[in-house]
N, C-alpha and C positions, 0 to 999 in steps of 0.2 A: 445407472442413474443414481450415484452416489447422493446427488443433491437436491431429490426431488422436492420441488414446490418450496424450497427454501428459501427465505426472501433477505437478497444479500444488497449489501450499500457497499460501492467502489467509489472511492472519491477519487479523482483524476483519469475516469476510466472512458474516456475518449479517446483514449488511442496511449499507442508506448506498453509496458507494463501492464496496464492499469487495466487496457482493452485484450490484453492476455490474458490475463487474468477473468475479466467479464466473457469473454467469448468459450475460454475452458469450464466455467461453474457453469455456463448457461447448456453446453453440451449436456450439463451432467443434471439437469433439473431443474437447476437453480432460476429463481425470476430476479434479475437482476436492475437497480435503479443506480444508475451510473451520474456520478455528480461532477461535472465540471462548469468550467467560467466559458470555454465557447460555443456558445450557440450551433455555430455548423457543422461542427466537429463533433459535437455532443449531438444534433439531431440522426446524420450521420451511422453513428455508432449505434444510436437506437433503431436505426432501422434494419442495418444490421443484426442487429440482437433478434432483433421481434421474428426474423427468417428461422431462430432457433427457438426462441422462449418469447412468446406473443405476450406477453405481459409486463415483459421489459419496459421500463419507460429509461427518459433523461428528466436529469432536474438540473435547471442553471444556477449555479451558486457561485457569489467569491467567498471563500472560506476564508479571506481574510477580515472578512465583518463578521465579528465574532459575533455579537448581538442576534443575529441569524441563524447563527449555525442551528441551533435545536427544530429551527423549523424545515430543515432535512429533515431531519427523524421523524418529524410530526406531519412532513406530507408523507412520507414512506408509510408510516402507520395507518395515516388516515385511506390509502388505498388500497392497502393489504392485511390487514386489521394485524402485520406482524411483525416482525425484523431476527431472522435467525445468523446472521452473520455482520460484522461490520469490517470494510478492509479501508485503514488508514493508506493510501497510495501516495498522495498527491503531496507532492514538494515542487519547490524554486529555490535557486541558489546562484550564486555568482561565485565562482572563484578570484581566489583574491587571498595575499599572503596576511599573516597575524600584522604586520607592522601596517601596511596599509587599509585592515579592516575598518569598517566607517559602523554608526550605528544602523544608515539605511539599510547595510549588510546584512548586521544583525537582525534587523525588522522585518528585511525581506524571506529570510531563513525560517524564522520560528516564529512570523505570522503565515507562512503556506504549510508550515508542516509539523510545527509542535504545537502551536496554540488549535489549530482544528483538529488535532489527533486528540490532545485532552479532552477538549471542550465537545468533541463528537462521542468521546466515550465516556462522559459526564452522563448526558443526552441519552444514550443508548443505552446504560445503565440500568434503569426498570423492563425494558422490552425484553432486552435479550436475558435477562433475570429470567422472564415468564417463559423462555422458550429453551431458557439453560444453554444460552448457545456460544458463540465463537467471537475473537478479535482481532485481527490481524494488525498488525502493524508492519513498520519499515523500517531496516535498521539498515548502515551501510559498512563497507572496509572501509571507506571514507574515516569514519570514528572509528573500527578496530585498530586499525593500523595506522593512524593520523598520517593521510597524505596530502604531501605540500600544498596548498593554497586553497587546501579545503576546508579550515578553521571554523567559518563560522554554520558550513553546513554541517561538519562532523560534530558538531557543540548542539545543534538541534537535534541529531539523529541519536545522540549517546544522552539527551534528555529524556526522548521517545522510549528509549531502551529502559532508562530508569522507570518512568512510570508505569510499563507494562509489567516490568516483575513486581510493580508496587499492586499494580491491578488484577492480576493472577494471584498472590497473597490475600488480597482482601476480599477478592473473588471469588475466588475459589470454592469457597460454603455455596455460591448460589449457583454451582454450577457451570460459571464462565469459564473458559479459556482464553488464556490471552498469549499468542507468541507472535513471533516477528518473525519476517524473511530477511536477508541480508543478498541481493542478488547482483550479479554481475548479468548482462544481458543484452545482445543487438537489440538495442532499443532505437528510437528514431535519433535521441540525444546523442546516443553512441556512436552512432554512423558520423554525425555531426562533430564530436570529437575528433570521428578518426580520420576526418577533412582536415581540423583545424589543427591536431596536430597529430599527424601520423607516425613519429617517429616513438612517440611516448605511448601509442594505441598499440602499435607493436612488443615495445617493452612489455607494456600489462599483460600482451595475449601471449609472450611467451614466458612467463611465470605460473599460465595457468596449467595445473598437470592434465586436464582432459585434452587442454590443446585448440578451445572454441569459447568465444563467447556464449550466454544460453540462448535458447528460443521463448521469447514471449510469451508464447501459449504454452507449447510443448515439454519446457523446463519449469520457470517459475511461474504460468499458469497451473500446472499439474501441481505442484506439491503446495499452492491455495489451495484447489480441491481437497487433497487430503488433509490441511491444517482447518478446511470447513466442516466435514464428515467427521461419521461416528467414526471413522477410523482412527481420529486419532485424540480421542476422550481421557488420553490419560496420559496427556505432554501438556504443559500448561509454563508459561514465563522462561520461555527456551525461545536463542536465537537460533533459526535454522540456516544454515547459509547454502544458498544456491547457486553458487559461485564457479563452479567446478573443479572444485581444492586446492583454490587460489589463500583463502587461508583456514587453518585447521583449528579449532580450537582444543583448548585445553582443559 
């Protein structure tokens, strides 16, 4: 019970990643408050949850009304008097090459996934001070390795990336952590992809040296755990990539 009683915010964690991610920390202790925009899918996943960590809730939010966003943190607090974890999950993006990028593009990019990755660890910034705790974010090979017609969501994800080494720097005295995951993963998107275009979902899976996409829970929900736990109290502004050494860093 790596995470016991630890009270963690997944934004987008109704399912995909995000519900990997909630369902491995709640194994582990964790009382998890899962933020997405749908209603059944977010009720759903809370009940779910609640089968492992009864104290689980859902909260419906669009993370693209900034103006709101703080009053995440502020019901999270107001029902748990705490907040030891925050995991920035949730993005939207449209593929689409540089010459045709539009600015709805843009707006759609980095109002689902960098403007509430900020703005949420703005917010979260005095609680998780008092609890000296954790921030996860989301980084992608998307922006490692700029792949074709992923421009304006690899331009939000390699912003994401910038502010977390800014936030681990400046955080750092109080205790915070802040690192990112970088995951490749059968996610429902993925599968989705690998409909729509199967010859290029092949390509990807056979570059990867393990030879699989990851598991949800089992891959990139596991090493959440360990990026929430004391175990790993002294990595701070590091992307980890869960990819299965599809790319290596330097």
């Amino acid at each position: 019970m790596k995470l016991q009683d630890k009270v963690v915010i997944i934004t987008g964690g109704a399912g995909g990643i995000g519900g990997g991610m909630a369902n491995a920390m709640a194994k582990e202790g964790a009382i998890i408050a899962i933020v997405d925009l749908n209603e059944e899918t977010g009720k759903a996943m809370e009940a779910e949850l609640q089968k492992i960590s009864p104290k689980s809730m859902f909260i419906q939010a669009n993370l693209t009304d900034r103006e709101n966003l703080p009053k995440i943190i502020d019901i999270v607090i107001a029902q748990y008097g705490k907040l030891d974890v925050l995991v920035n999950n949730a993005h939207a993006s449209r593929q689409v090459s540089l010459e045709e990028a539009t600015q709805a593009d843009l707006d759609l990019s980095f109002n689902t996934g960098f403007y509430p990755t900020f703005y949420l660890m703005q917010a979260a910034y005095p609680h998780l001070k008092a609890t000296e705790g954790n921030i996860i974010n989301f980084a992608s090979g998307a922006g490692l390795n700029g792949h074709v017609t992923q421009g304006v969501y690899a331009a939000a994800k390699e912003a994401i990336r910038g502010i977390s080494r800014v936030a681990a720097n400046e955080w750092g005295k109080d205790g915070i952590n802040v690192n990112l995951i970088s995951p490749i993963a059968e996610s429902p998107g993925v599968r989705a992809w690998a409909e729509a275009q199967p010859d290029y979902y092949q390509e990807v899976l056979s570059k990867i040296p393990l030879g699989r996409f990851g598991h949800i829970e089992e891959d990139i929900g596991r090493v959440a755990v360990f990026l929430a736990s004391e175990d790993s109290q002294y990595i701070t502004g590091q992307t980890i990539m869960v990819d299965g050494g599809s790319i290596m860093l330097r």
